[in-house]
C-alpha positions as CSV (number, residue, x, y, z in Angstrom):
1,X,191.3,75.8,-111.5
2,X,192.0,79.0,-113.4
3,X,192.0,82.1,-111.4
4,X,189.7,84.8,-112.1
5,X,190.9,88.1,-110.8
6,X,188.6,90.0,-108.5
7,X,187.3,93.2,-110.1
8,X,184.7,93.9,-108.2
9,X,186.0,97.1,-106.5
10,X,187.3,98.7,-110.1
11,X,184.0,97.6,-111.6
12,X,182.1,99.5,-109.1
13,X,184.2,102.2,-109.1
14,X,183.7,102.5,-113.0
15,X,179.7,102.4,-112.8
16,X,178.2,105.7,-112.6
17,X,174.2,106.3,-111.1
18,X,171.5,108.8,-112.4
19,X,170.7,111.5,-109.8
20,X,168.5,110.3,-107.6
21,X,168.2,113.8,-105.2
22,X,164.4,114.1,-106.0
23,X,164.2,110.9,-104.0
24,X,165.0,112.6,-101.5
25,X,162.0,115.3,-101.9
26,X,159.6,112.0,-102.0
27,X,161.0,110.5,-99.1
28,X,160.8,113.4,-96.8
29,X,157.6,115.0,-97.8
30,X,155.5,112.3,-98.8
31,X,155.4,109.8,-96.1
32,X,154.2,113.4,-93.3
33,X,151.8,114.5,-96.3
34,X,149.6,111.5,-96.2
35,X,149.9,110.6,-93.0
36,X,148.2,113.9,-92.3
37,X,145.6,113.7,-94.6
38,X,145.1,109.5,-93.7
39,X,144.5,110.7,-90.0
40,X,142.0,113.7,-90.5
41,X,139.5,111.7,-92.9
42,X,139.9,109.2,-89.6
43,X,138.2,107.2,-92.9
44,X,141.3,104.3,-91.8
45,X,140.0,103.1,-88.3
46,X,137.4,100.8,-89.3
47,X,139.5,99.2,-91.4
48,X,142.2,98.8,-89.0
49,X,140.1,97.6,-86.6
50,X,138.4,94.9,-88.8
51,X,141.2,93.9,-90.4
52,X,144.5,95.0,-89.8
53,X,144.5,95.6,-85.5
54,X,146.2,91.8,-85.0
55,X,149.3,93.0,-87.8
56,X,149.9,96.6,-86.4
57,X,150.4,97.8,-83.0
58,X,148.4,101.0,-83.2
59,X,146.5,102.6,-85.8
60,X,149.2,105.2,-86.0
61,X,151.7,102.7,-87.4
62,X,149.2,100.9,-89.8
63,X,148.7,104.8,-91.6
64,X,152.6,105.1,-91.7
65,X,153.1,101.7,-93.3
66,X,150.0,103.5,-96.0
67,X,152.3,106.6,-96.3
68,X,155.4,104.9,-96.9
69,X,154.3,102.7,-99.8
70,X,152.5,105.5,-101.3
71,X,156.2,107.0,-101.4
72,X,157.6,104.0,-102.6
73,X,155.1,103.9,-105.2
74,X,156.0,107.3,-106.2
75,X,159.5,106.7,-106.3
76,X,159.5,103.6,-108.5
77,X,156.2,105.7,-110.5
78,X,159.5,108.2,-111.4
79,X,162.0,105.7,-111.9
80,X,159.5,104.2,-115.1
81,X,159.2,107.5,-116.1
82,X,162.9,108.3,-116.7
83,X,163.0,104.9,-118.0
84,X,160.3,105.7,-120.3
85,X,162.5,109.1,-121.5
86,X,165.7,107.3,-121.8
87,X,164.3,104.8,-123.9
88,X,163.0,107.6,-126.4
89,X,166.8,108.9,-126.2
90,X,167.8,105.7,-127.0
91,X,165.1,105.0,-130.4
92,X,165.4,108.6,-131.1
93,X,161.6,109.1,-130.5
94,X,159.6,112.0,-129.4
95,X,159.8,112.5,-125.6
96,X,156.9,110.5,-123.9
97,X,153.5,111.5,-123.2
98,X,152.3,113.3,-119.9
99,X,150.0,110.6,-119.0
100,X,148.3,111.8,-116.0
101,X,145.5,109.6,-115.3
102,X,141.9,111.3,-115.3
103,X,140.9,111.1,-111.4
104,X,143.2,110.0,-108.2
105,X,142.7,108.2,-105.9
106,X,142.5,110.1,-102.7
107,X,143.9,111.0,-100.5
108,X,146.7,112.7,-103.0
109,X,150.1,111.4,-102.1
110,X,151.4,114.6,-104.2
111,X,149.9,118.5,-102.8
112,X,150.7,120.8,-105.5
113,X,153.6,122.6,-103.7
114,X,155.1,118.9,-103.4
115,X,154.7,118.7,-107.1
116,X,156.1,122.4,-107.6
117,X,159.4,120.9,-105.7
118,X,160.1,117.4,-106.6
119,X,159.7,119.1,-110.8
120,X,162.2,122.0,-109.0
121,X,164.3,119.0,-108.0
122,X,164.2,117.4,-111.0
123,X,164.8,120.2,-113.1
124,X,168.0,121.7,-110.8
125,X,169.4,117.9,-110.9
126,X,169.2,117.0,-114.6
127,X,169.8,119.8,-116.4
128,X,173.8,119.8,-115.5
129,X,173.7,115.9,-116.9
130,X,175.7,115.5,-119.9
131,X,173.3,112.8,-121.1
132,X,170.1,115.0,-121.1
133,X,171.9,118.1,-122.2
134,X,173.4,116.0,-125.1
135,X,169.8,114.4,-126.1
136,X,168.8,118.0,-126.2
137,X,171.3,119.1,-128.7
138,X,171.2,116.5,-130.9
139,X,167.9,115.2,-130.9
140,X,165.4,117.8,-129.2
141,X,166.2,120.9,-130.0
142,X,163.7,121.2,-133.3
143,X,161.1,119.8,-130.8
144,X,161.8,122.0,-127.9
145,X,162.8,126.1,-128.7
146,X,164.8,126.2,-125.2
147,X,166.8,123.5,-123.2
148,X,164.3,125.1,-120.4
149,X,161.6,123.8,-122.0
150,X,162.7,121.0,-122.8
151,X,164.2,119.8,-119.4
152,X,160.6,121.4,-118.0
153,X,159.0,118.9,-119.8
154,X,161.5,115.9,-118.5
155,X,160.6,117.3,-115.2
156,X,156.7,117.2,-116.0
157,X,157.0,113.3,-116.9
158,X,158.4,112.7,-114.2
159,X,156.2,114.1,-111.5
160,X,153.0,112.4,-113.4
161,X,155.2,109.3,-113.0
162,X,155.3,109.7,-109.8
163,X,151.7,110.5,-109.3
164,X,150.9,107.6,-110.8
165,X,153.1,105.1,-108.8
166,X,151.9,106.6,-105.4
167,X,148.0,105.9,-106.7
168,X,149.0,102.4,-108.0
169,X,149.7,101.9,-104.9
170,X,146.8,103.1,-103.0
171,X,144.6,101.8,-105.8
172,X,146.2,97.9,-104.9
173,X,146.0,98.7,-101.1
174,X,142.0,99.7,-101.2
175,X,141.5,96.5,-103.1
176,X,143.2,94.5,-99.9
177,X,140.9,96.5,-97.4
178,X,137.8,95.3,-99.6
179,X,138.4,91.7,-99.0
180,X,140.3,92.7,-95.9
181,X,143.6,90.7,-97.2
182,X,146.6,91.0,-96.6
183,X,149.1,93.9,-98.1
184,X,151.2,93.2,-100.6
185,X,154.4,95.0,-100.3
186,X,155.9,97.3,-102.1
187,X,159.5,97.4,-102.8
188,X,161.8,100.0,-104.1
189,X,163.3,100.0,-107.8
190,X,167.3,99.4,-107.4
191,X,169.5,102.3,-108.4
192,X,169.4,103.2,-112.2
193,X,172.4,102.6,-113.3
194,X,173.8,104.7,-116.8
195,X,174.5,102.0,-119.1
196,X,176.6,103.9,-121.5
């Protein structure tokens, strides 16, 4: 048998991850935000109580296990965005749409200050990346009269993505509570990895 050194420790060593901070924003303010809002509607209890009271102890934990795949959703709704932006870097297009959808589903997994601070986030973290600041100059900067406008915009994308993942999410959930089924989960992206 031939042996095959083990470069697993250099190879991660070598691999280098996208800032994922605004996660971090998501994570903490999401999951309280609609929680709050779940419980004052009250709009939740007759559904847990027809269909979801055997699978969750208290209604309590049935609208955290809501609140924590809307932030999920939100999380993996910015990831596709930033996927979406790299791949413009990449076929040296014009910087995706903001495709915010035309009416959310409510409760809002995003309040406007949240929005104001993830885009804050996003804006703090990627504008010192060598990657963004490069697409900028060589690619954006006809587009875009600042690098302030252009990374505002990044940032803009982003928080729609995230939007829109958080009201995927609810939008899959309220279909289960129709036909009082069971919810599918929701699992986070994996770390974006740069790739060059």
């Amino acid at each position: 048998m031939h042996f095959m050194p083990d470069t697993e420790d250099e190879d991660s060593a070598a691999e280098t991850f996208w800032p994922e901070g605004y996660k971090q924003v998501i994570r903490e303010n999401i999951p309280p935000l609609m929680k709050c809002e779940l419980s004052k509607k009250n709009s939740f209890a007759g559904v847990y109580e027809r269909g979801y009271k055997d699978r969750y102890s208290d209604s309590r934990q049935f609208l955290e296990k809501i609140a924590d795949m809307a932030a999920v959703g939100a999380e993996n709704g910015a990831d596709d965005a930033f996927d979406d932006i790299i791949h413009s870097f990449l076929l040296e297009l014009s910087l995706p749409q903001v495709r915010a959808l035309a009416r959310y589903t409510e409760p809002y997994a995003l309040s406007d200050d949240l929005k104001q601070a993830l885009k804050q986030s996003i804006i703090e973290e990627y504008s010192i990346d060598n990657i963004y600041r490069h697409a900028f100059k060589v690619g954006y900067a006809k587009t875009f009269s600042t690098f302030d406008e252009y990374i505002n915009r990044v940032a803009e994308i982003v928080v729609t993505g995230a939007m829109n993942g958080a009201n995927d999410v609810l939008e899959n959930l309220y279909r289960s509570f129709l036909i009082l089924g069971p919810i599918i989960p929701v699992r986070r992206h994996p770390r974006r990895l740069k790739v060059w």
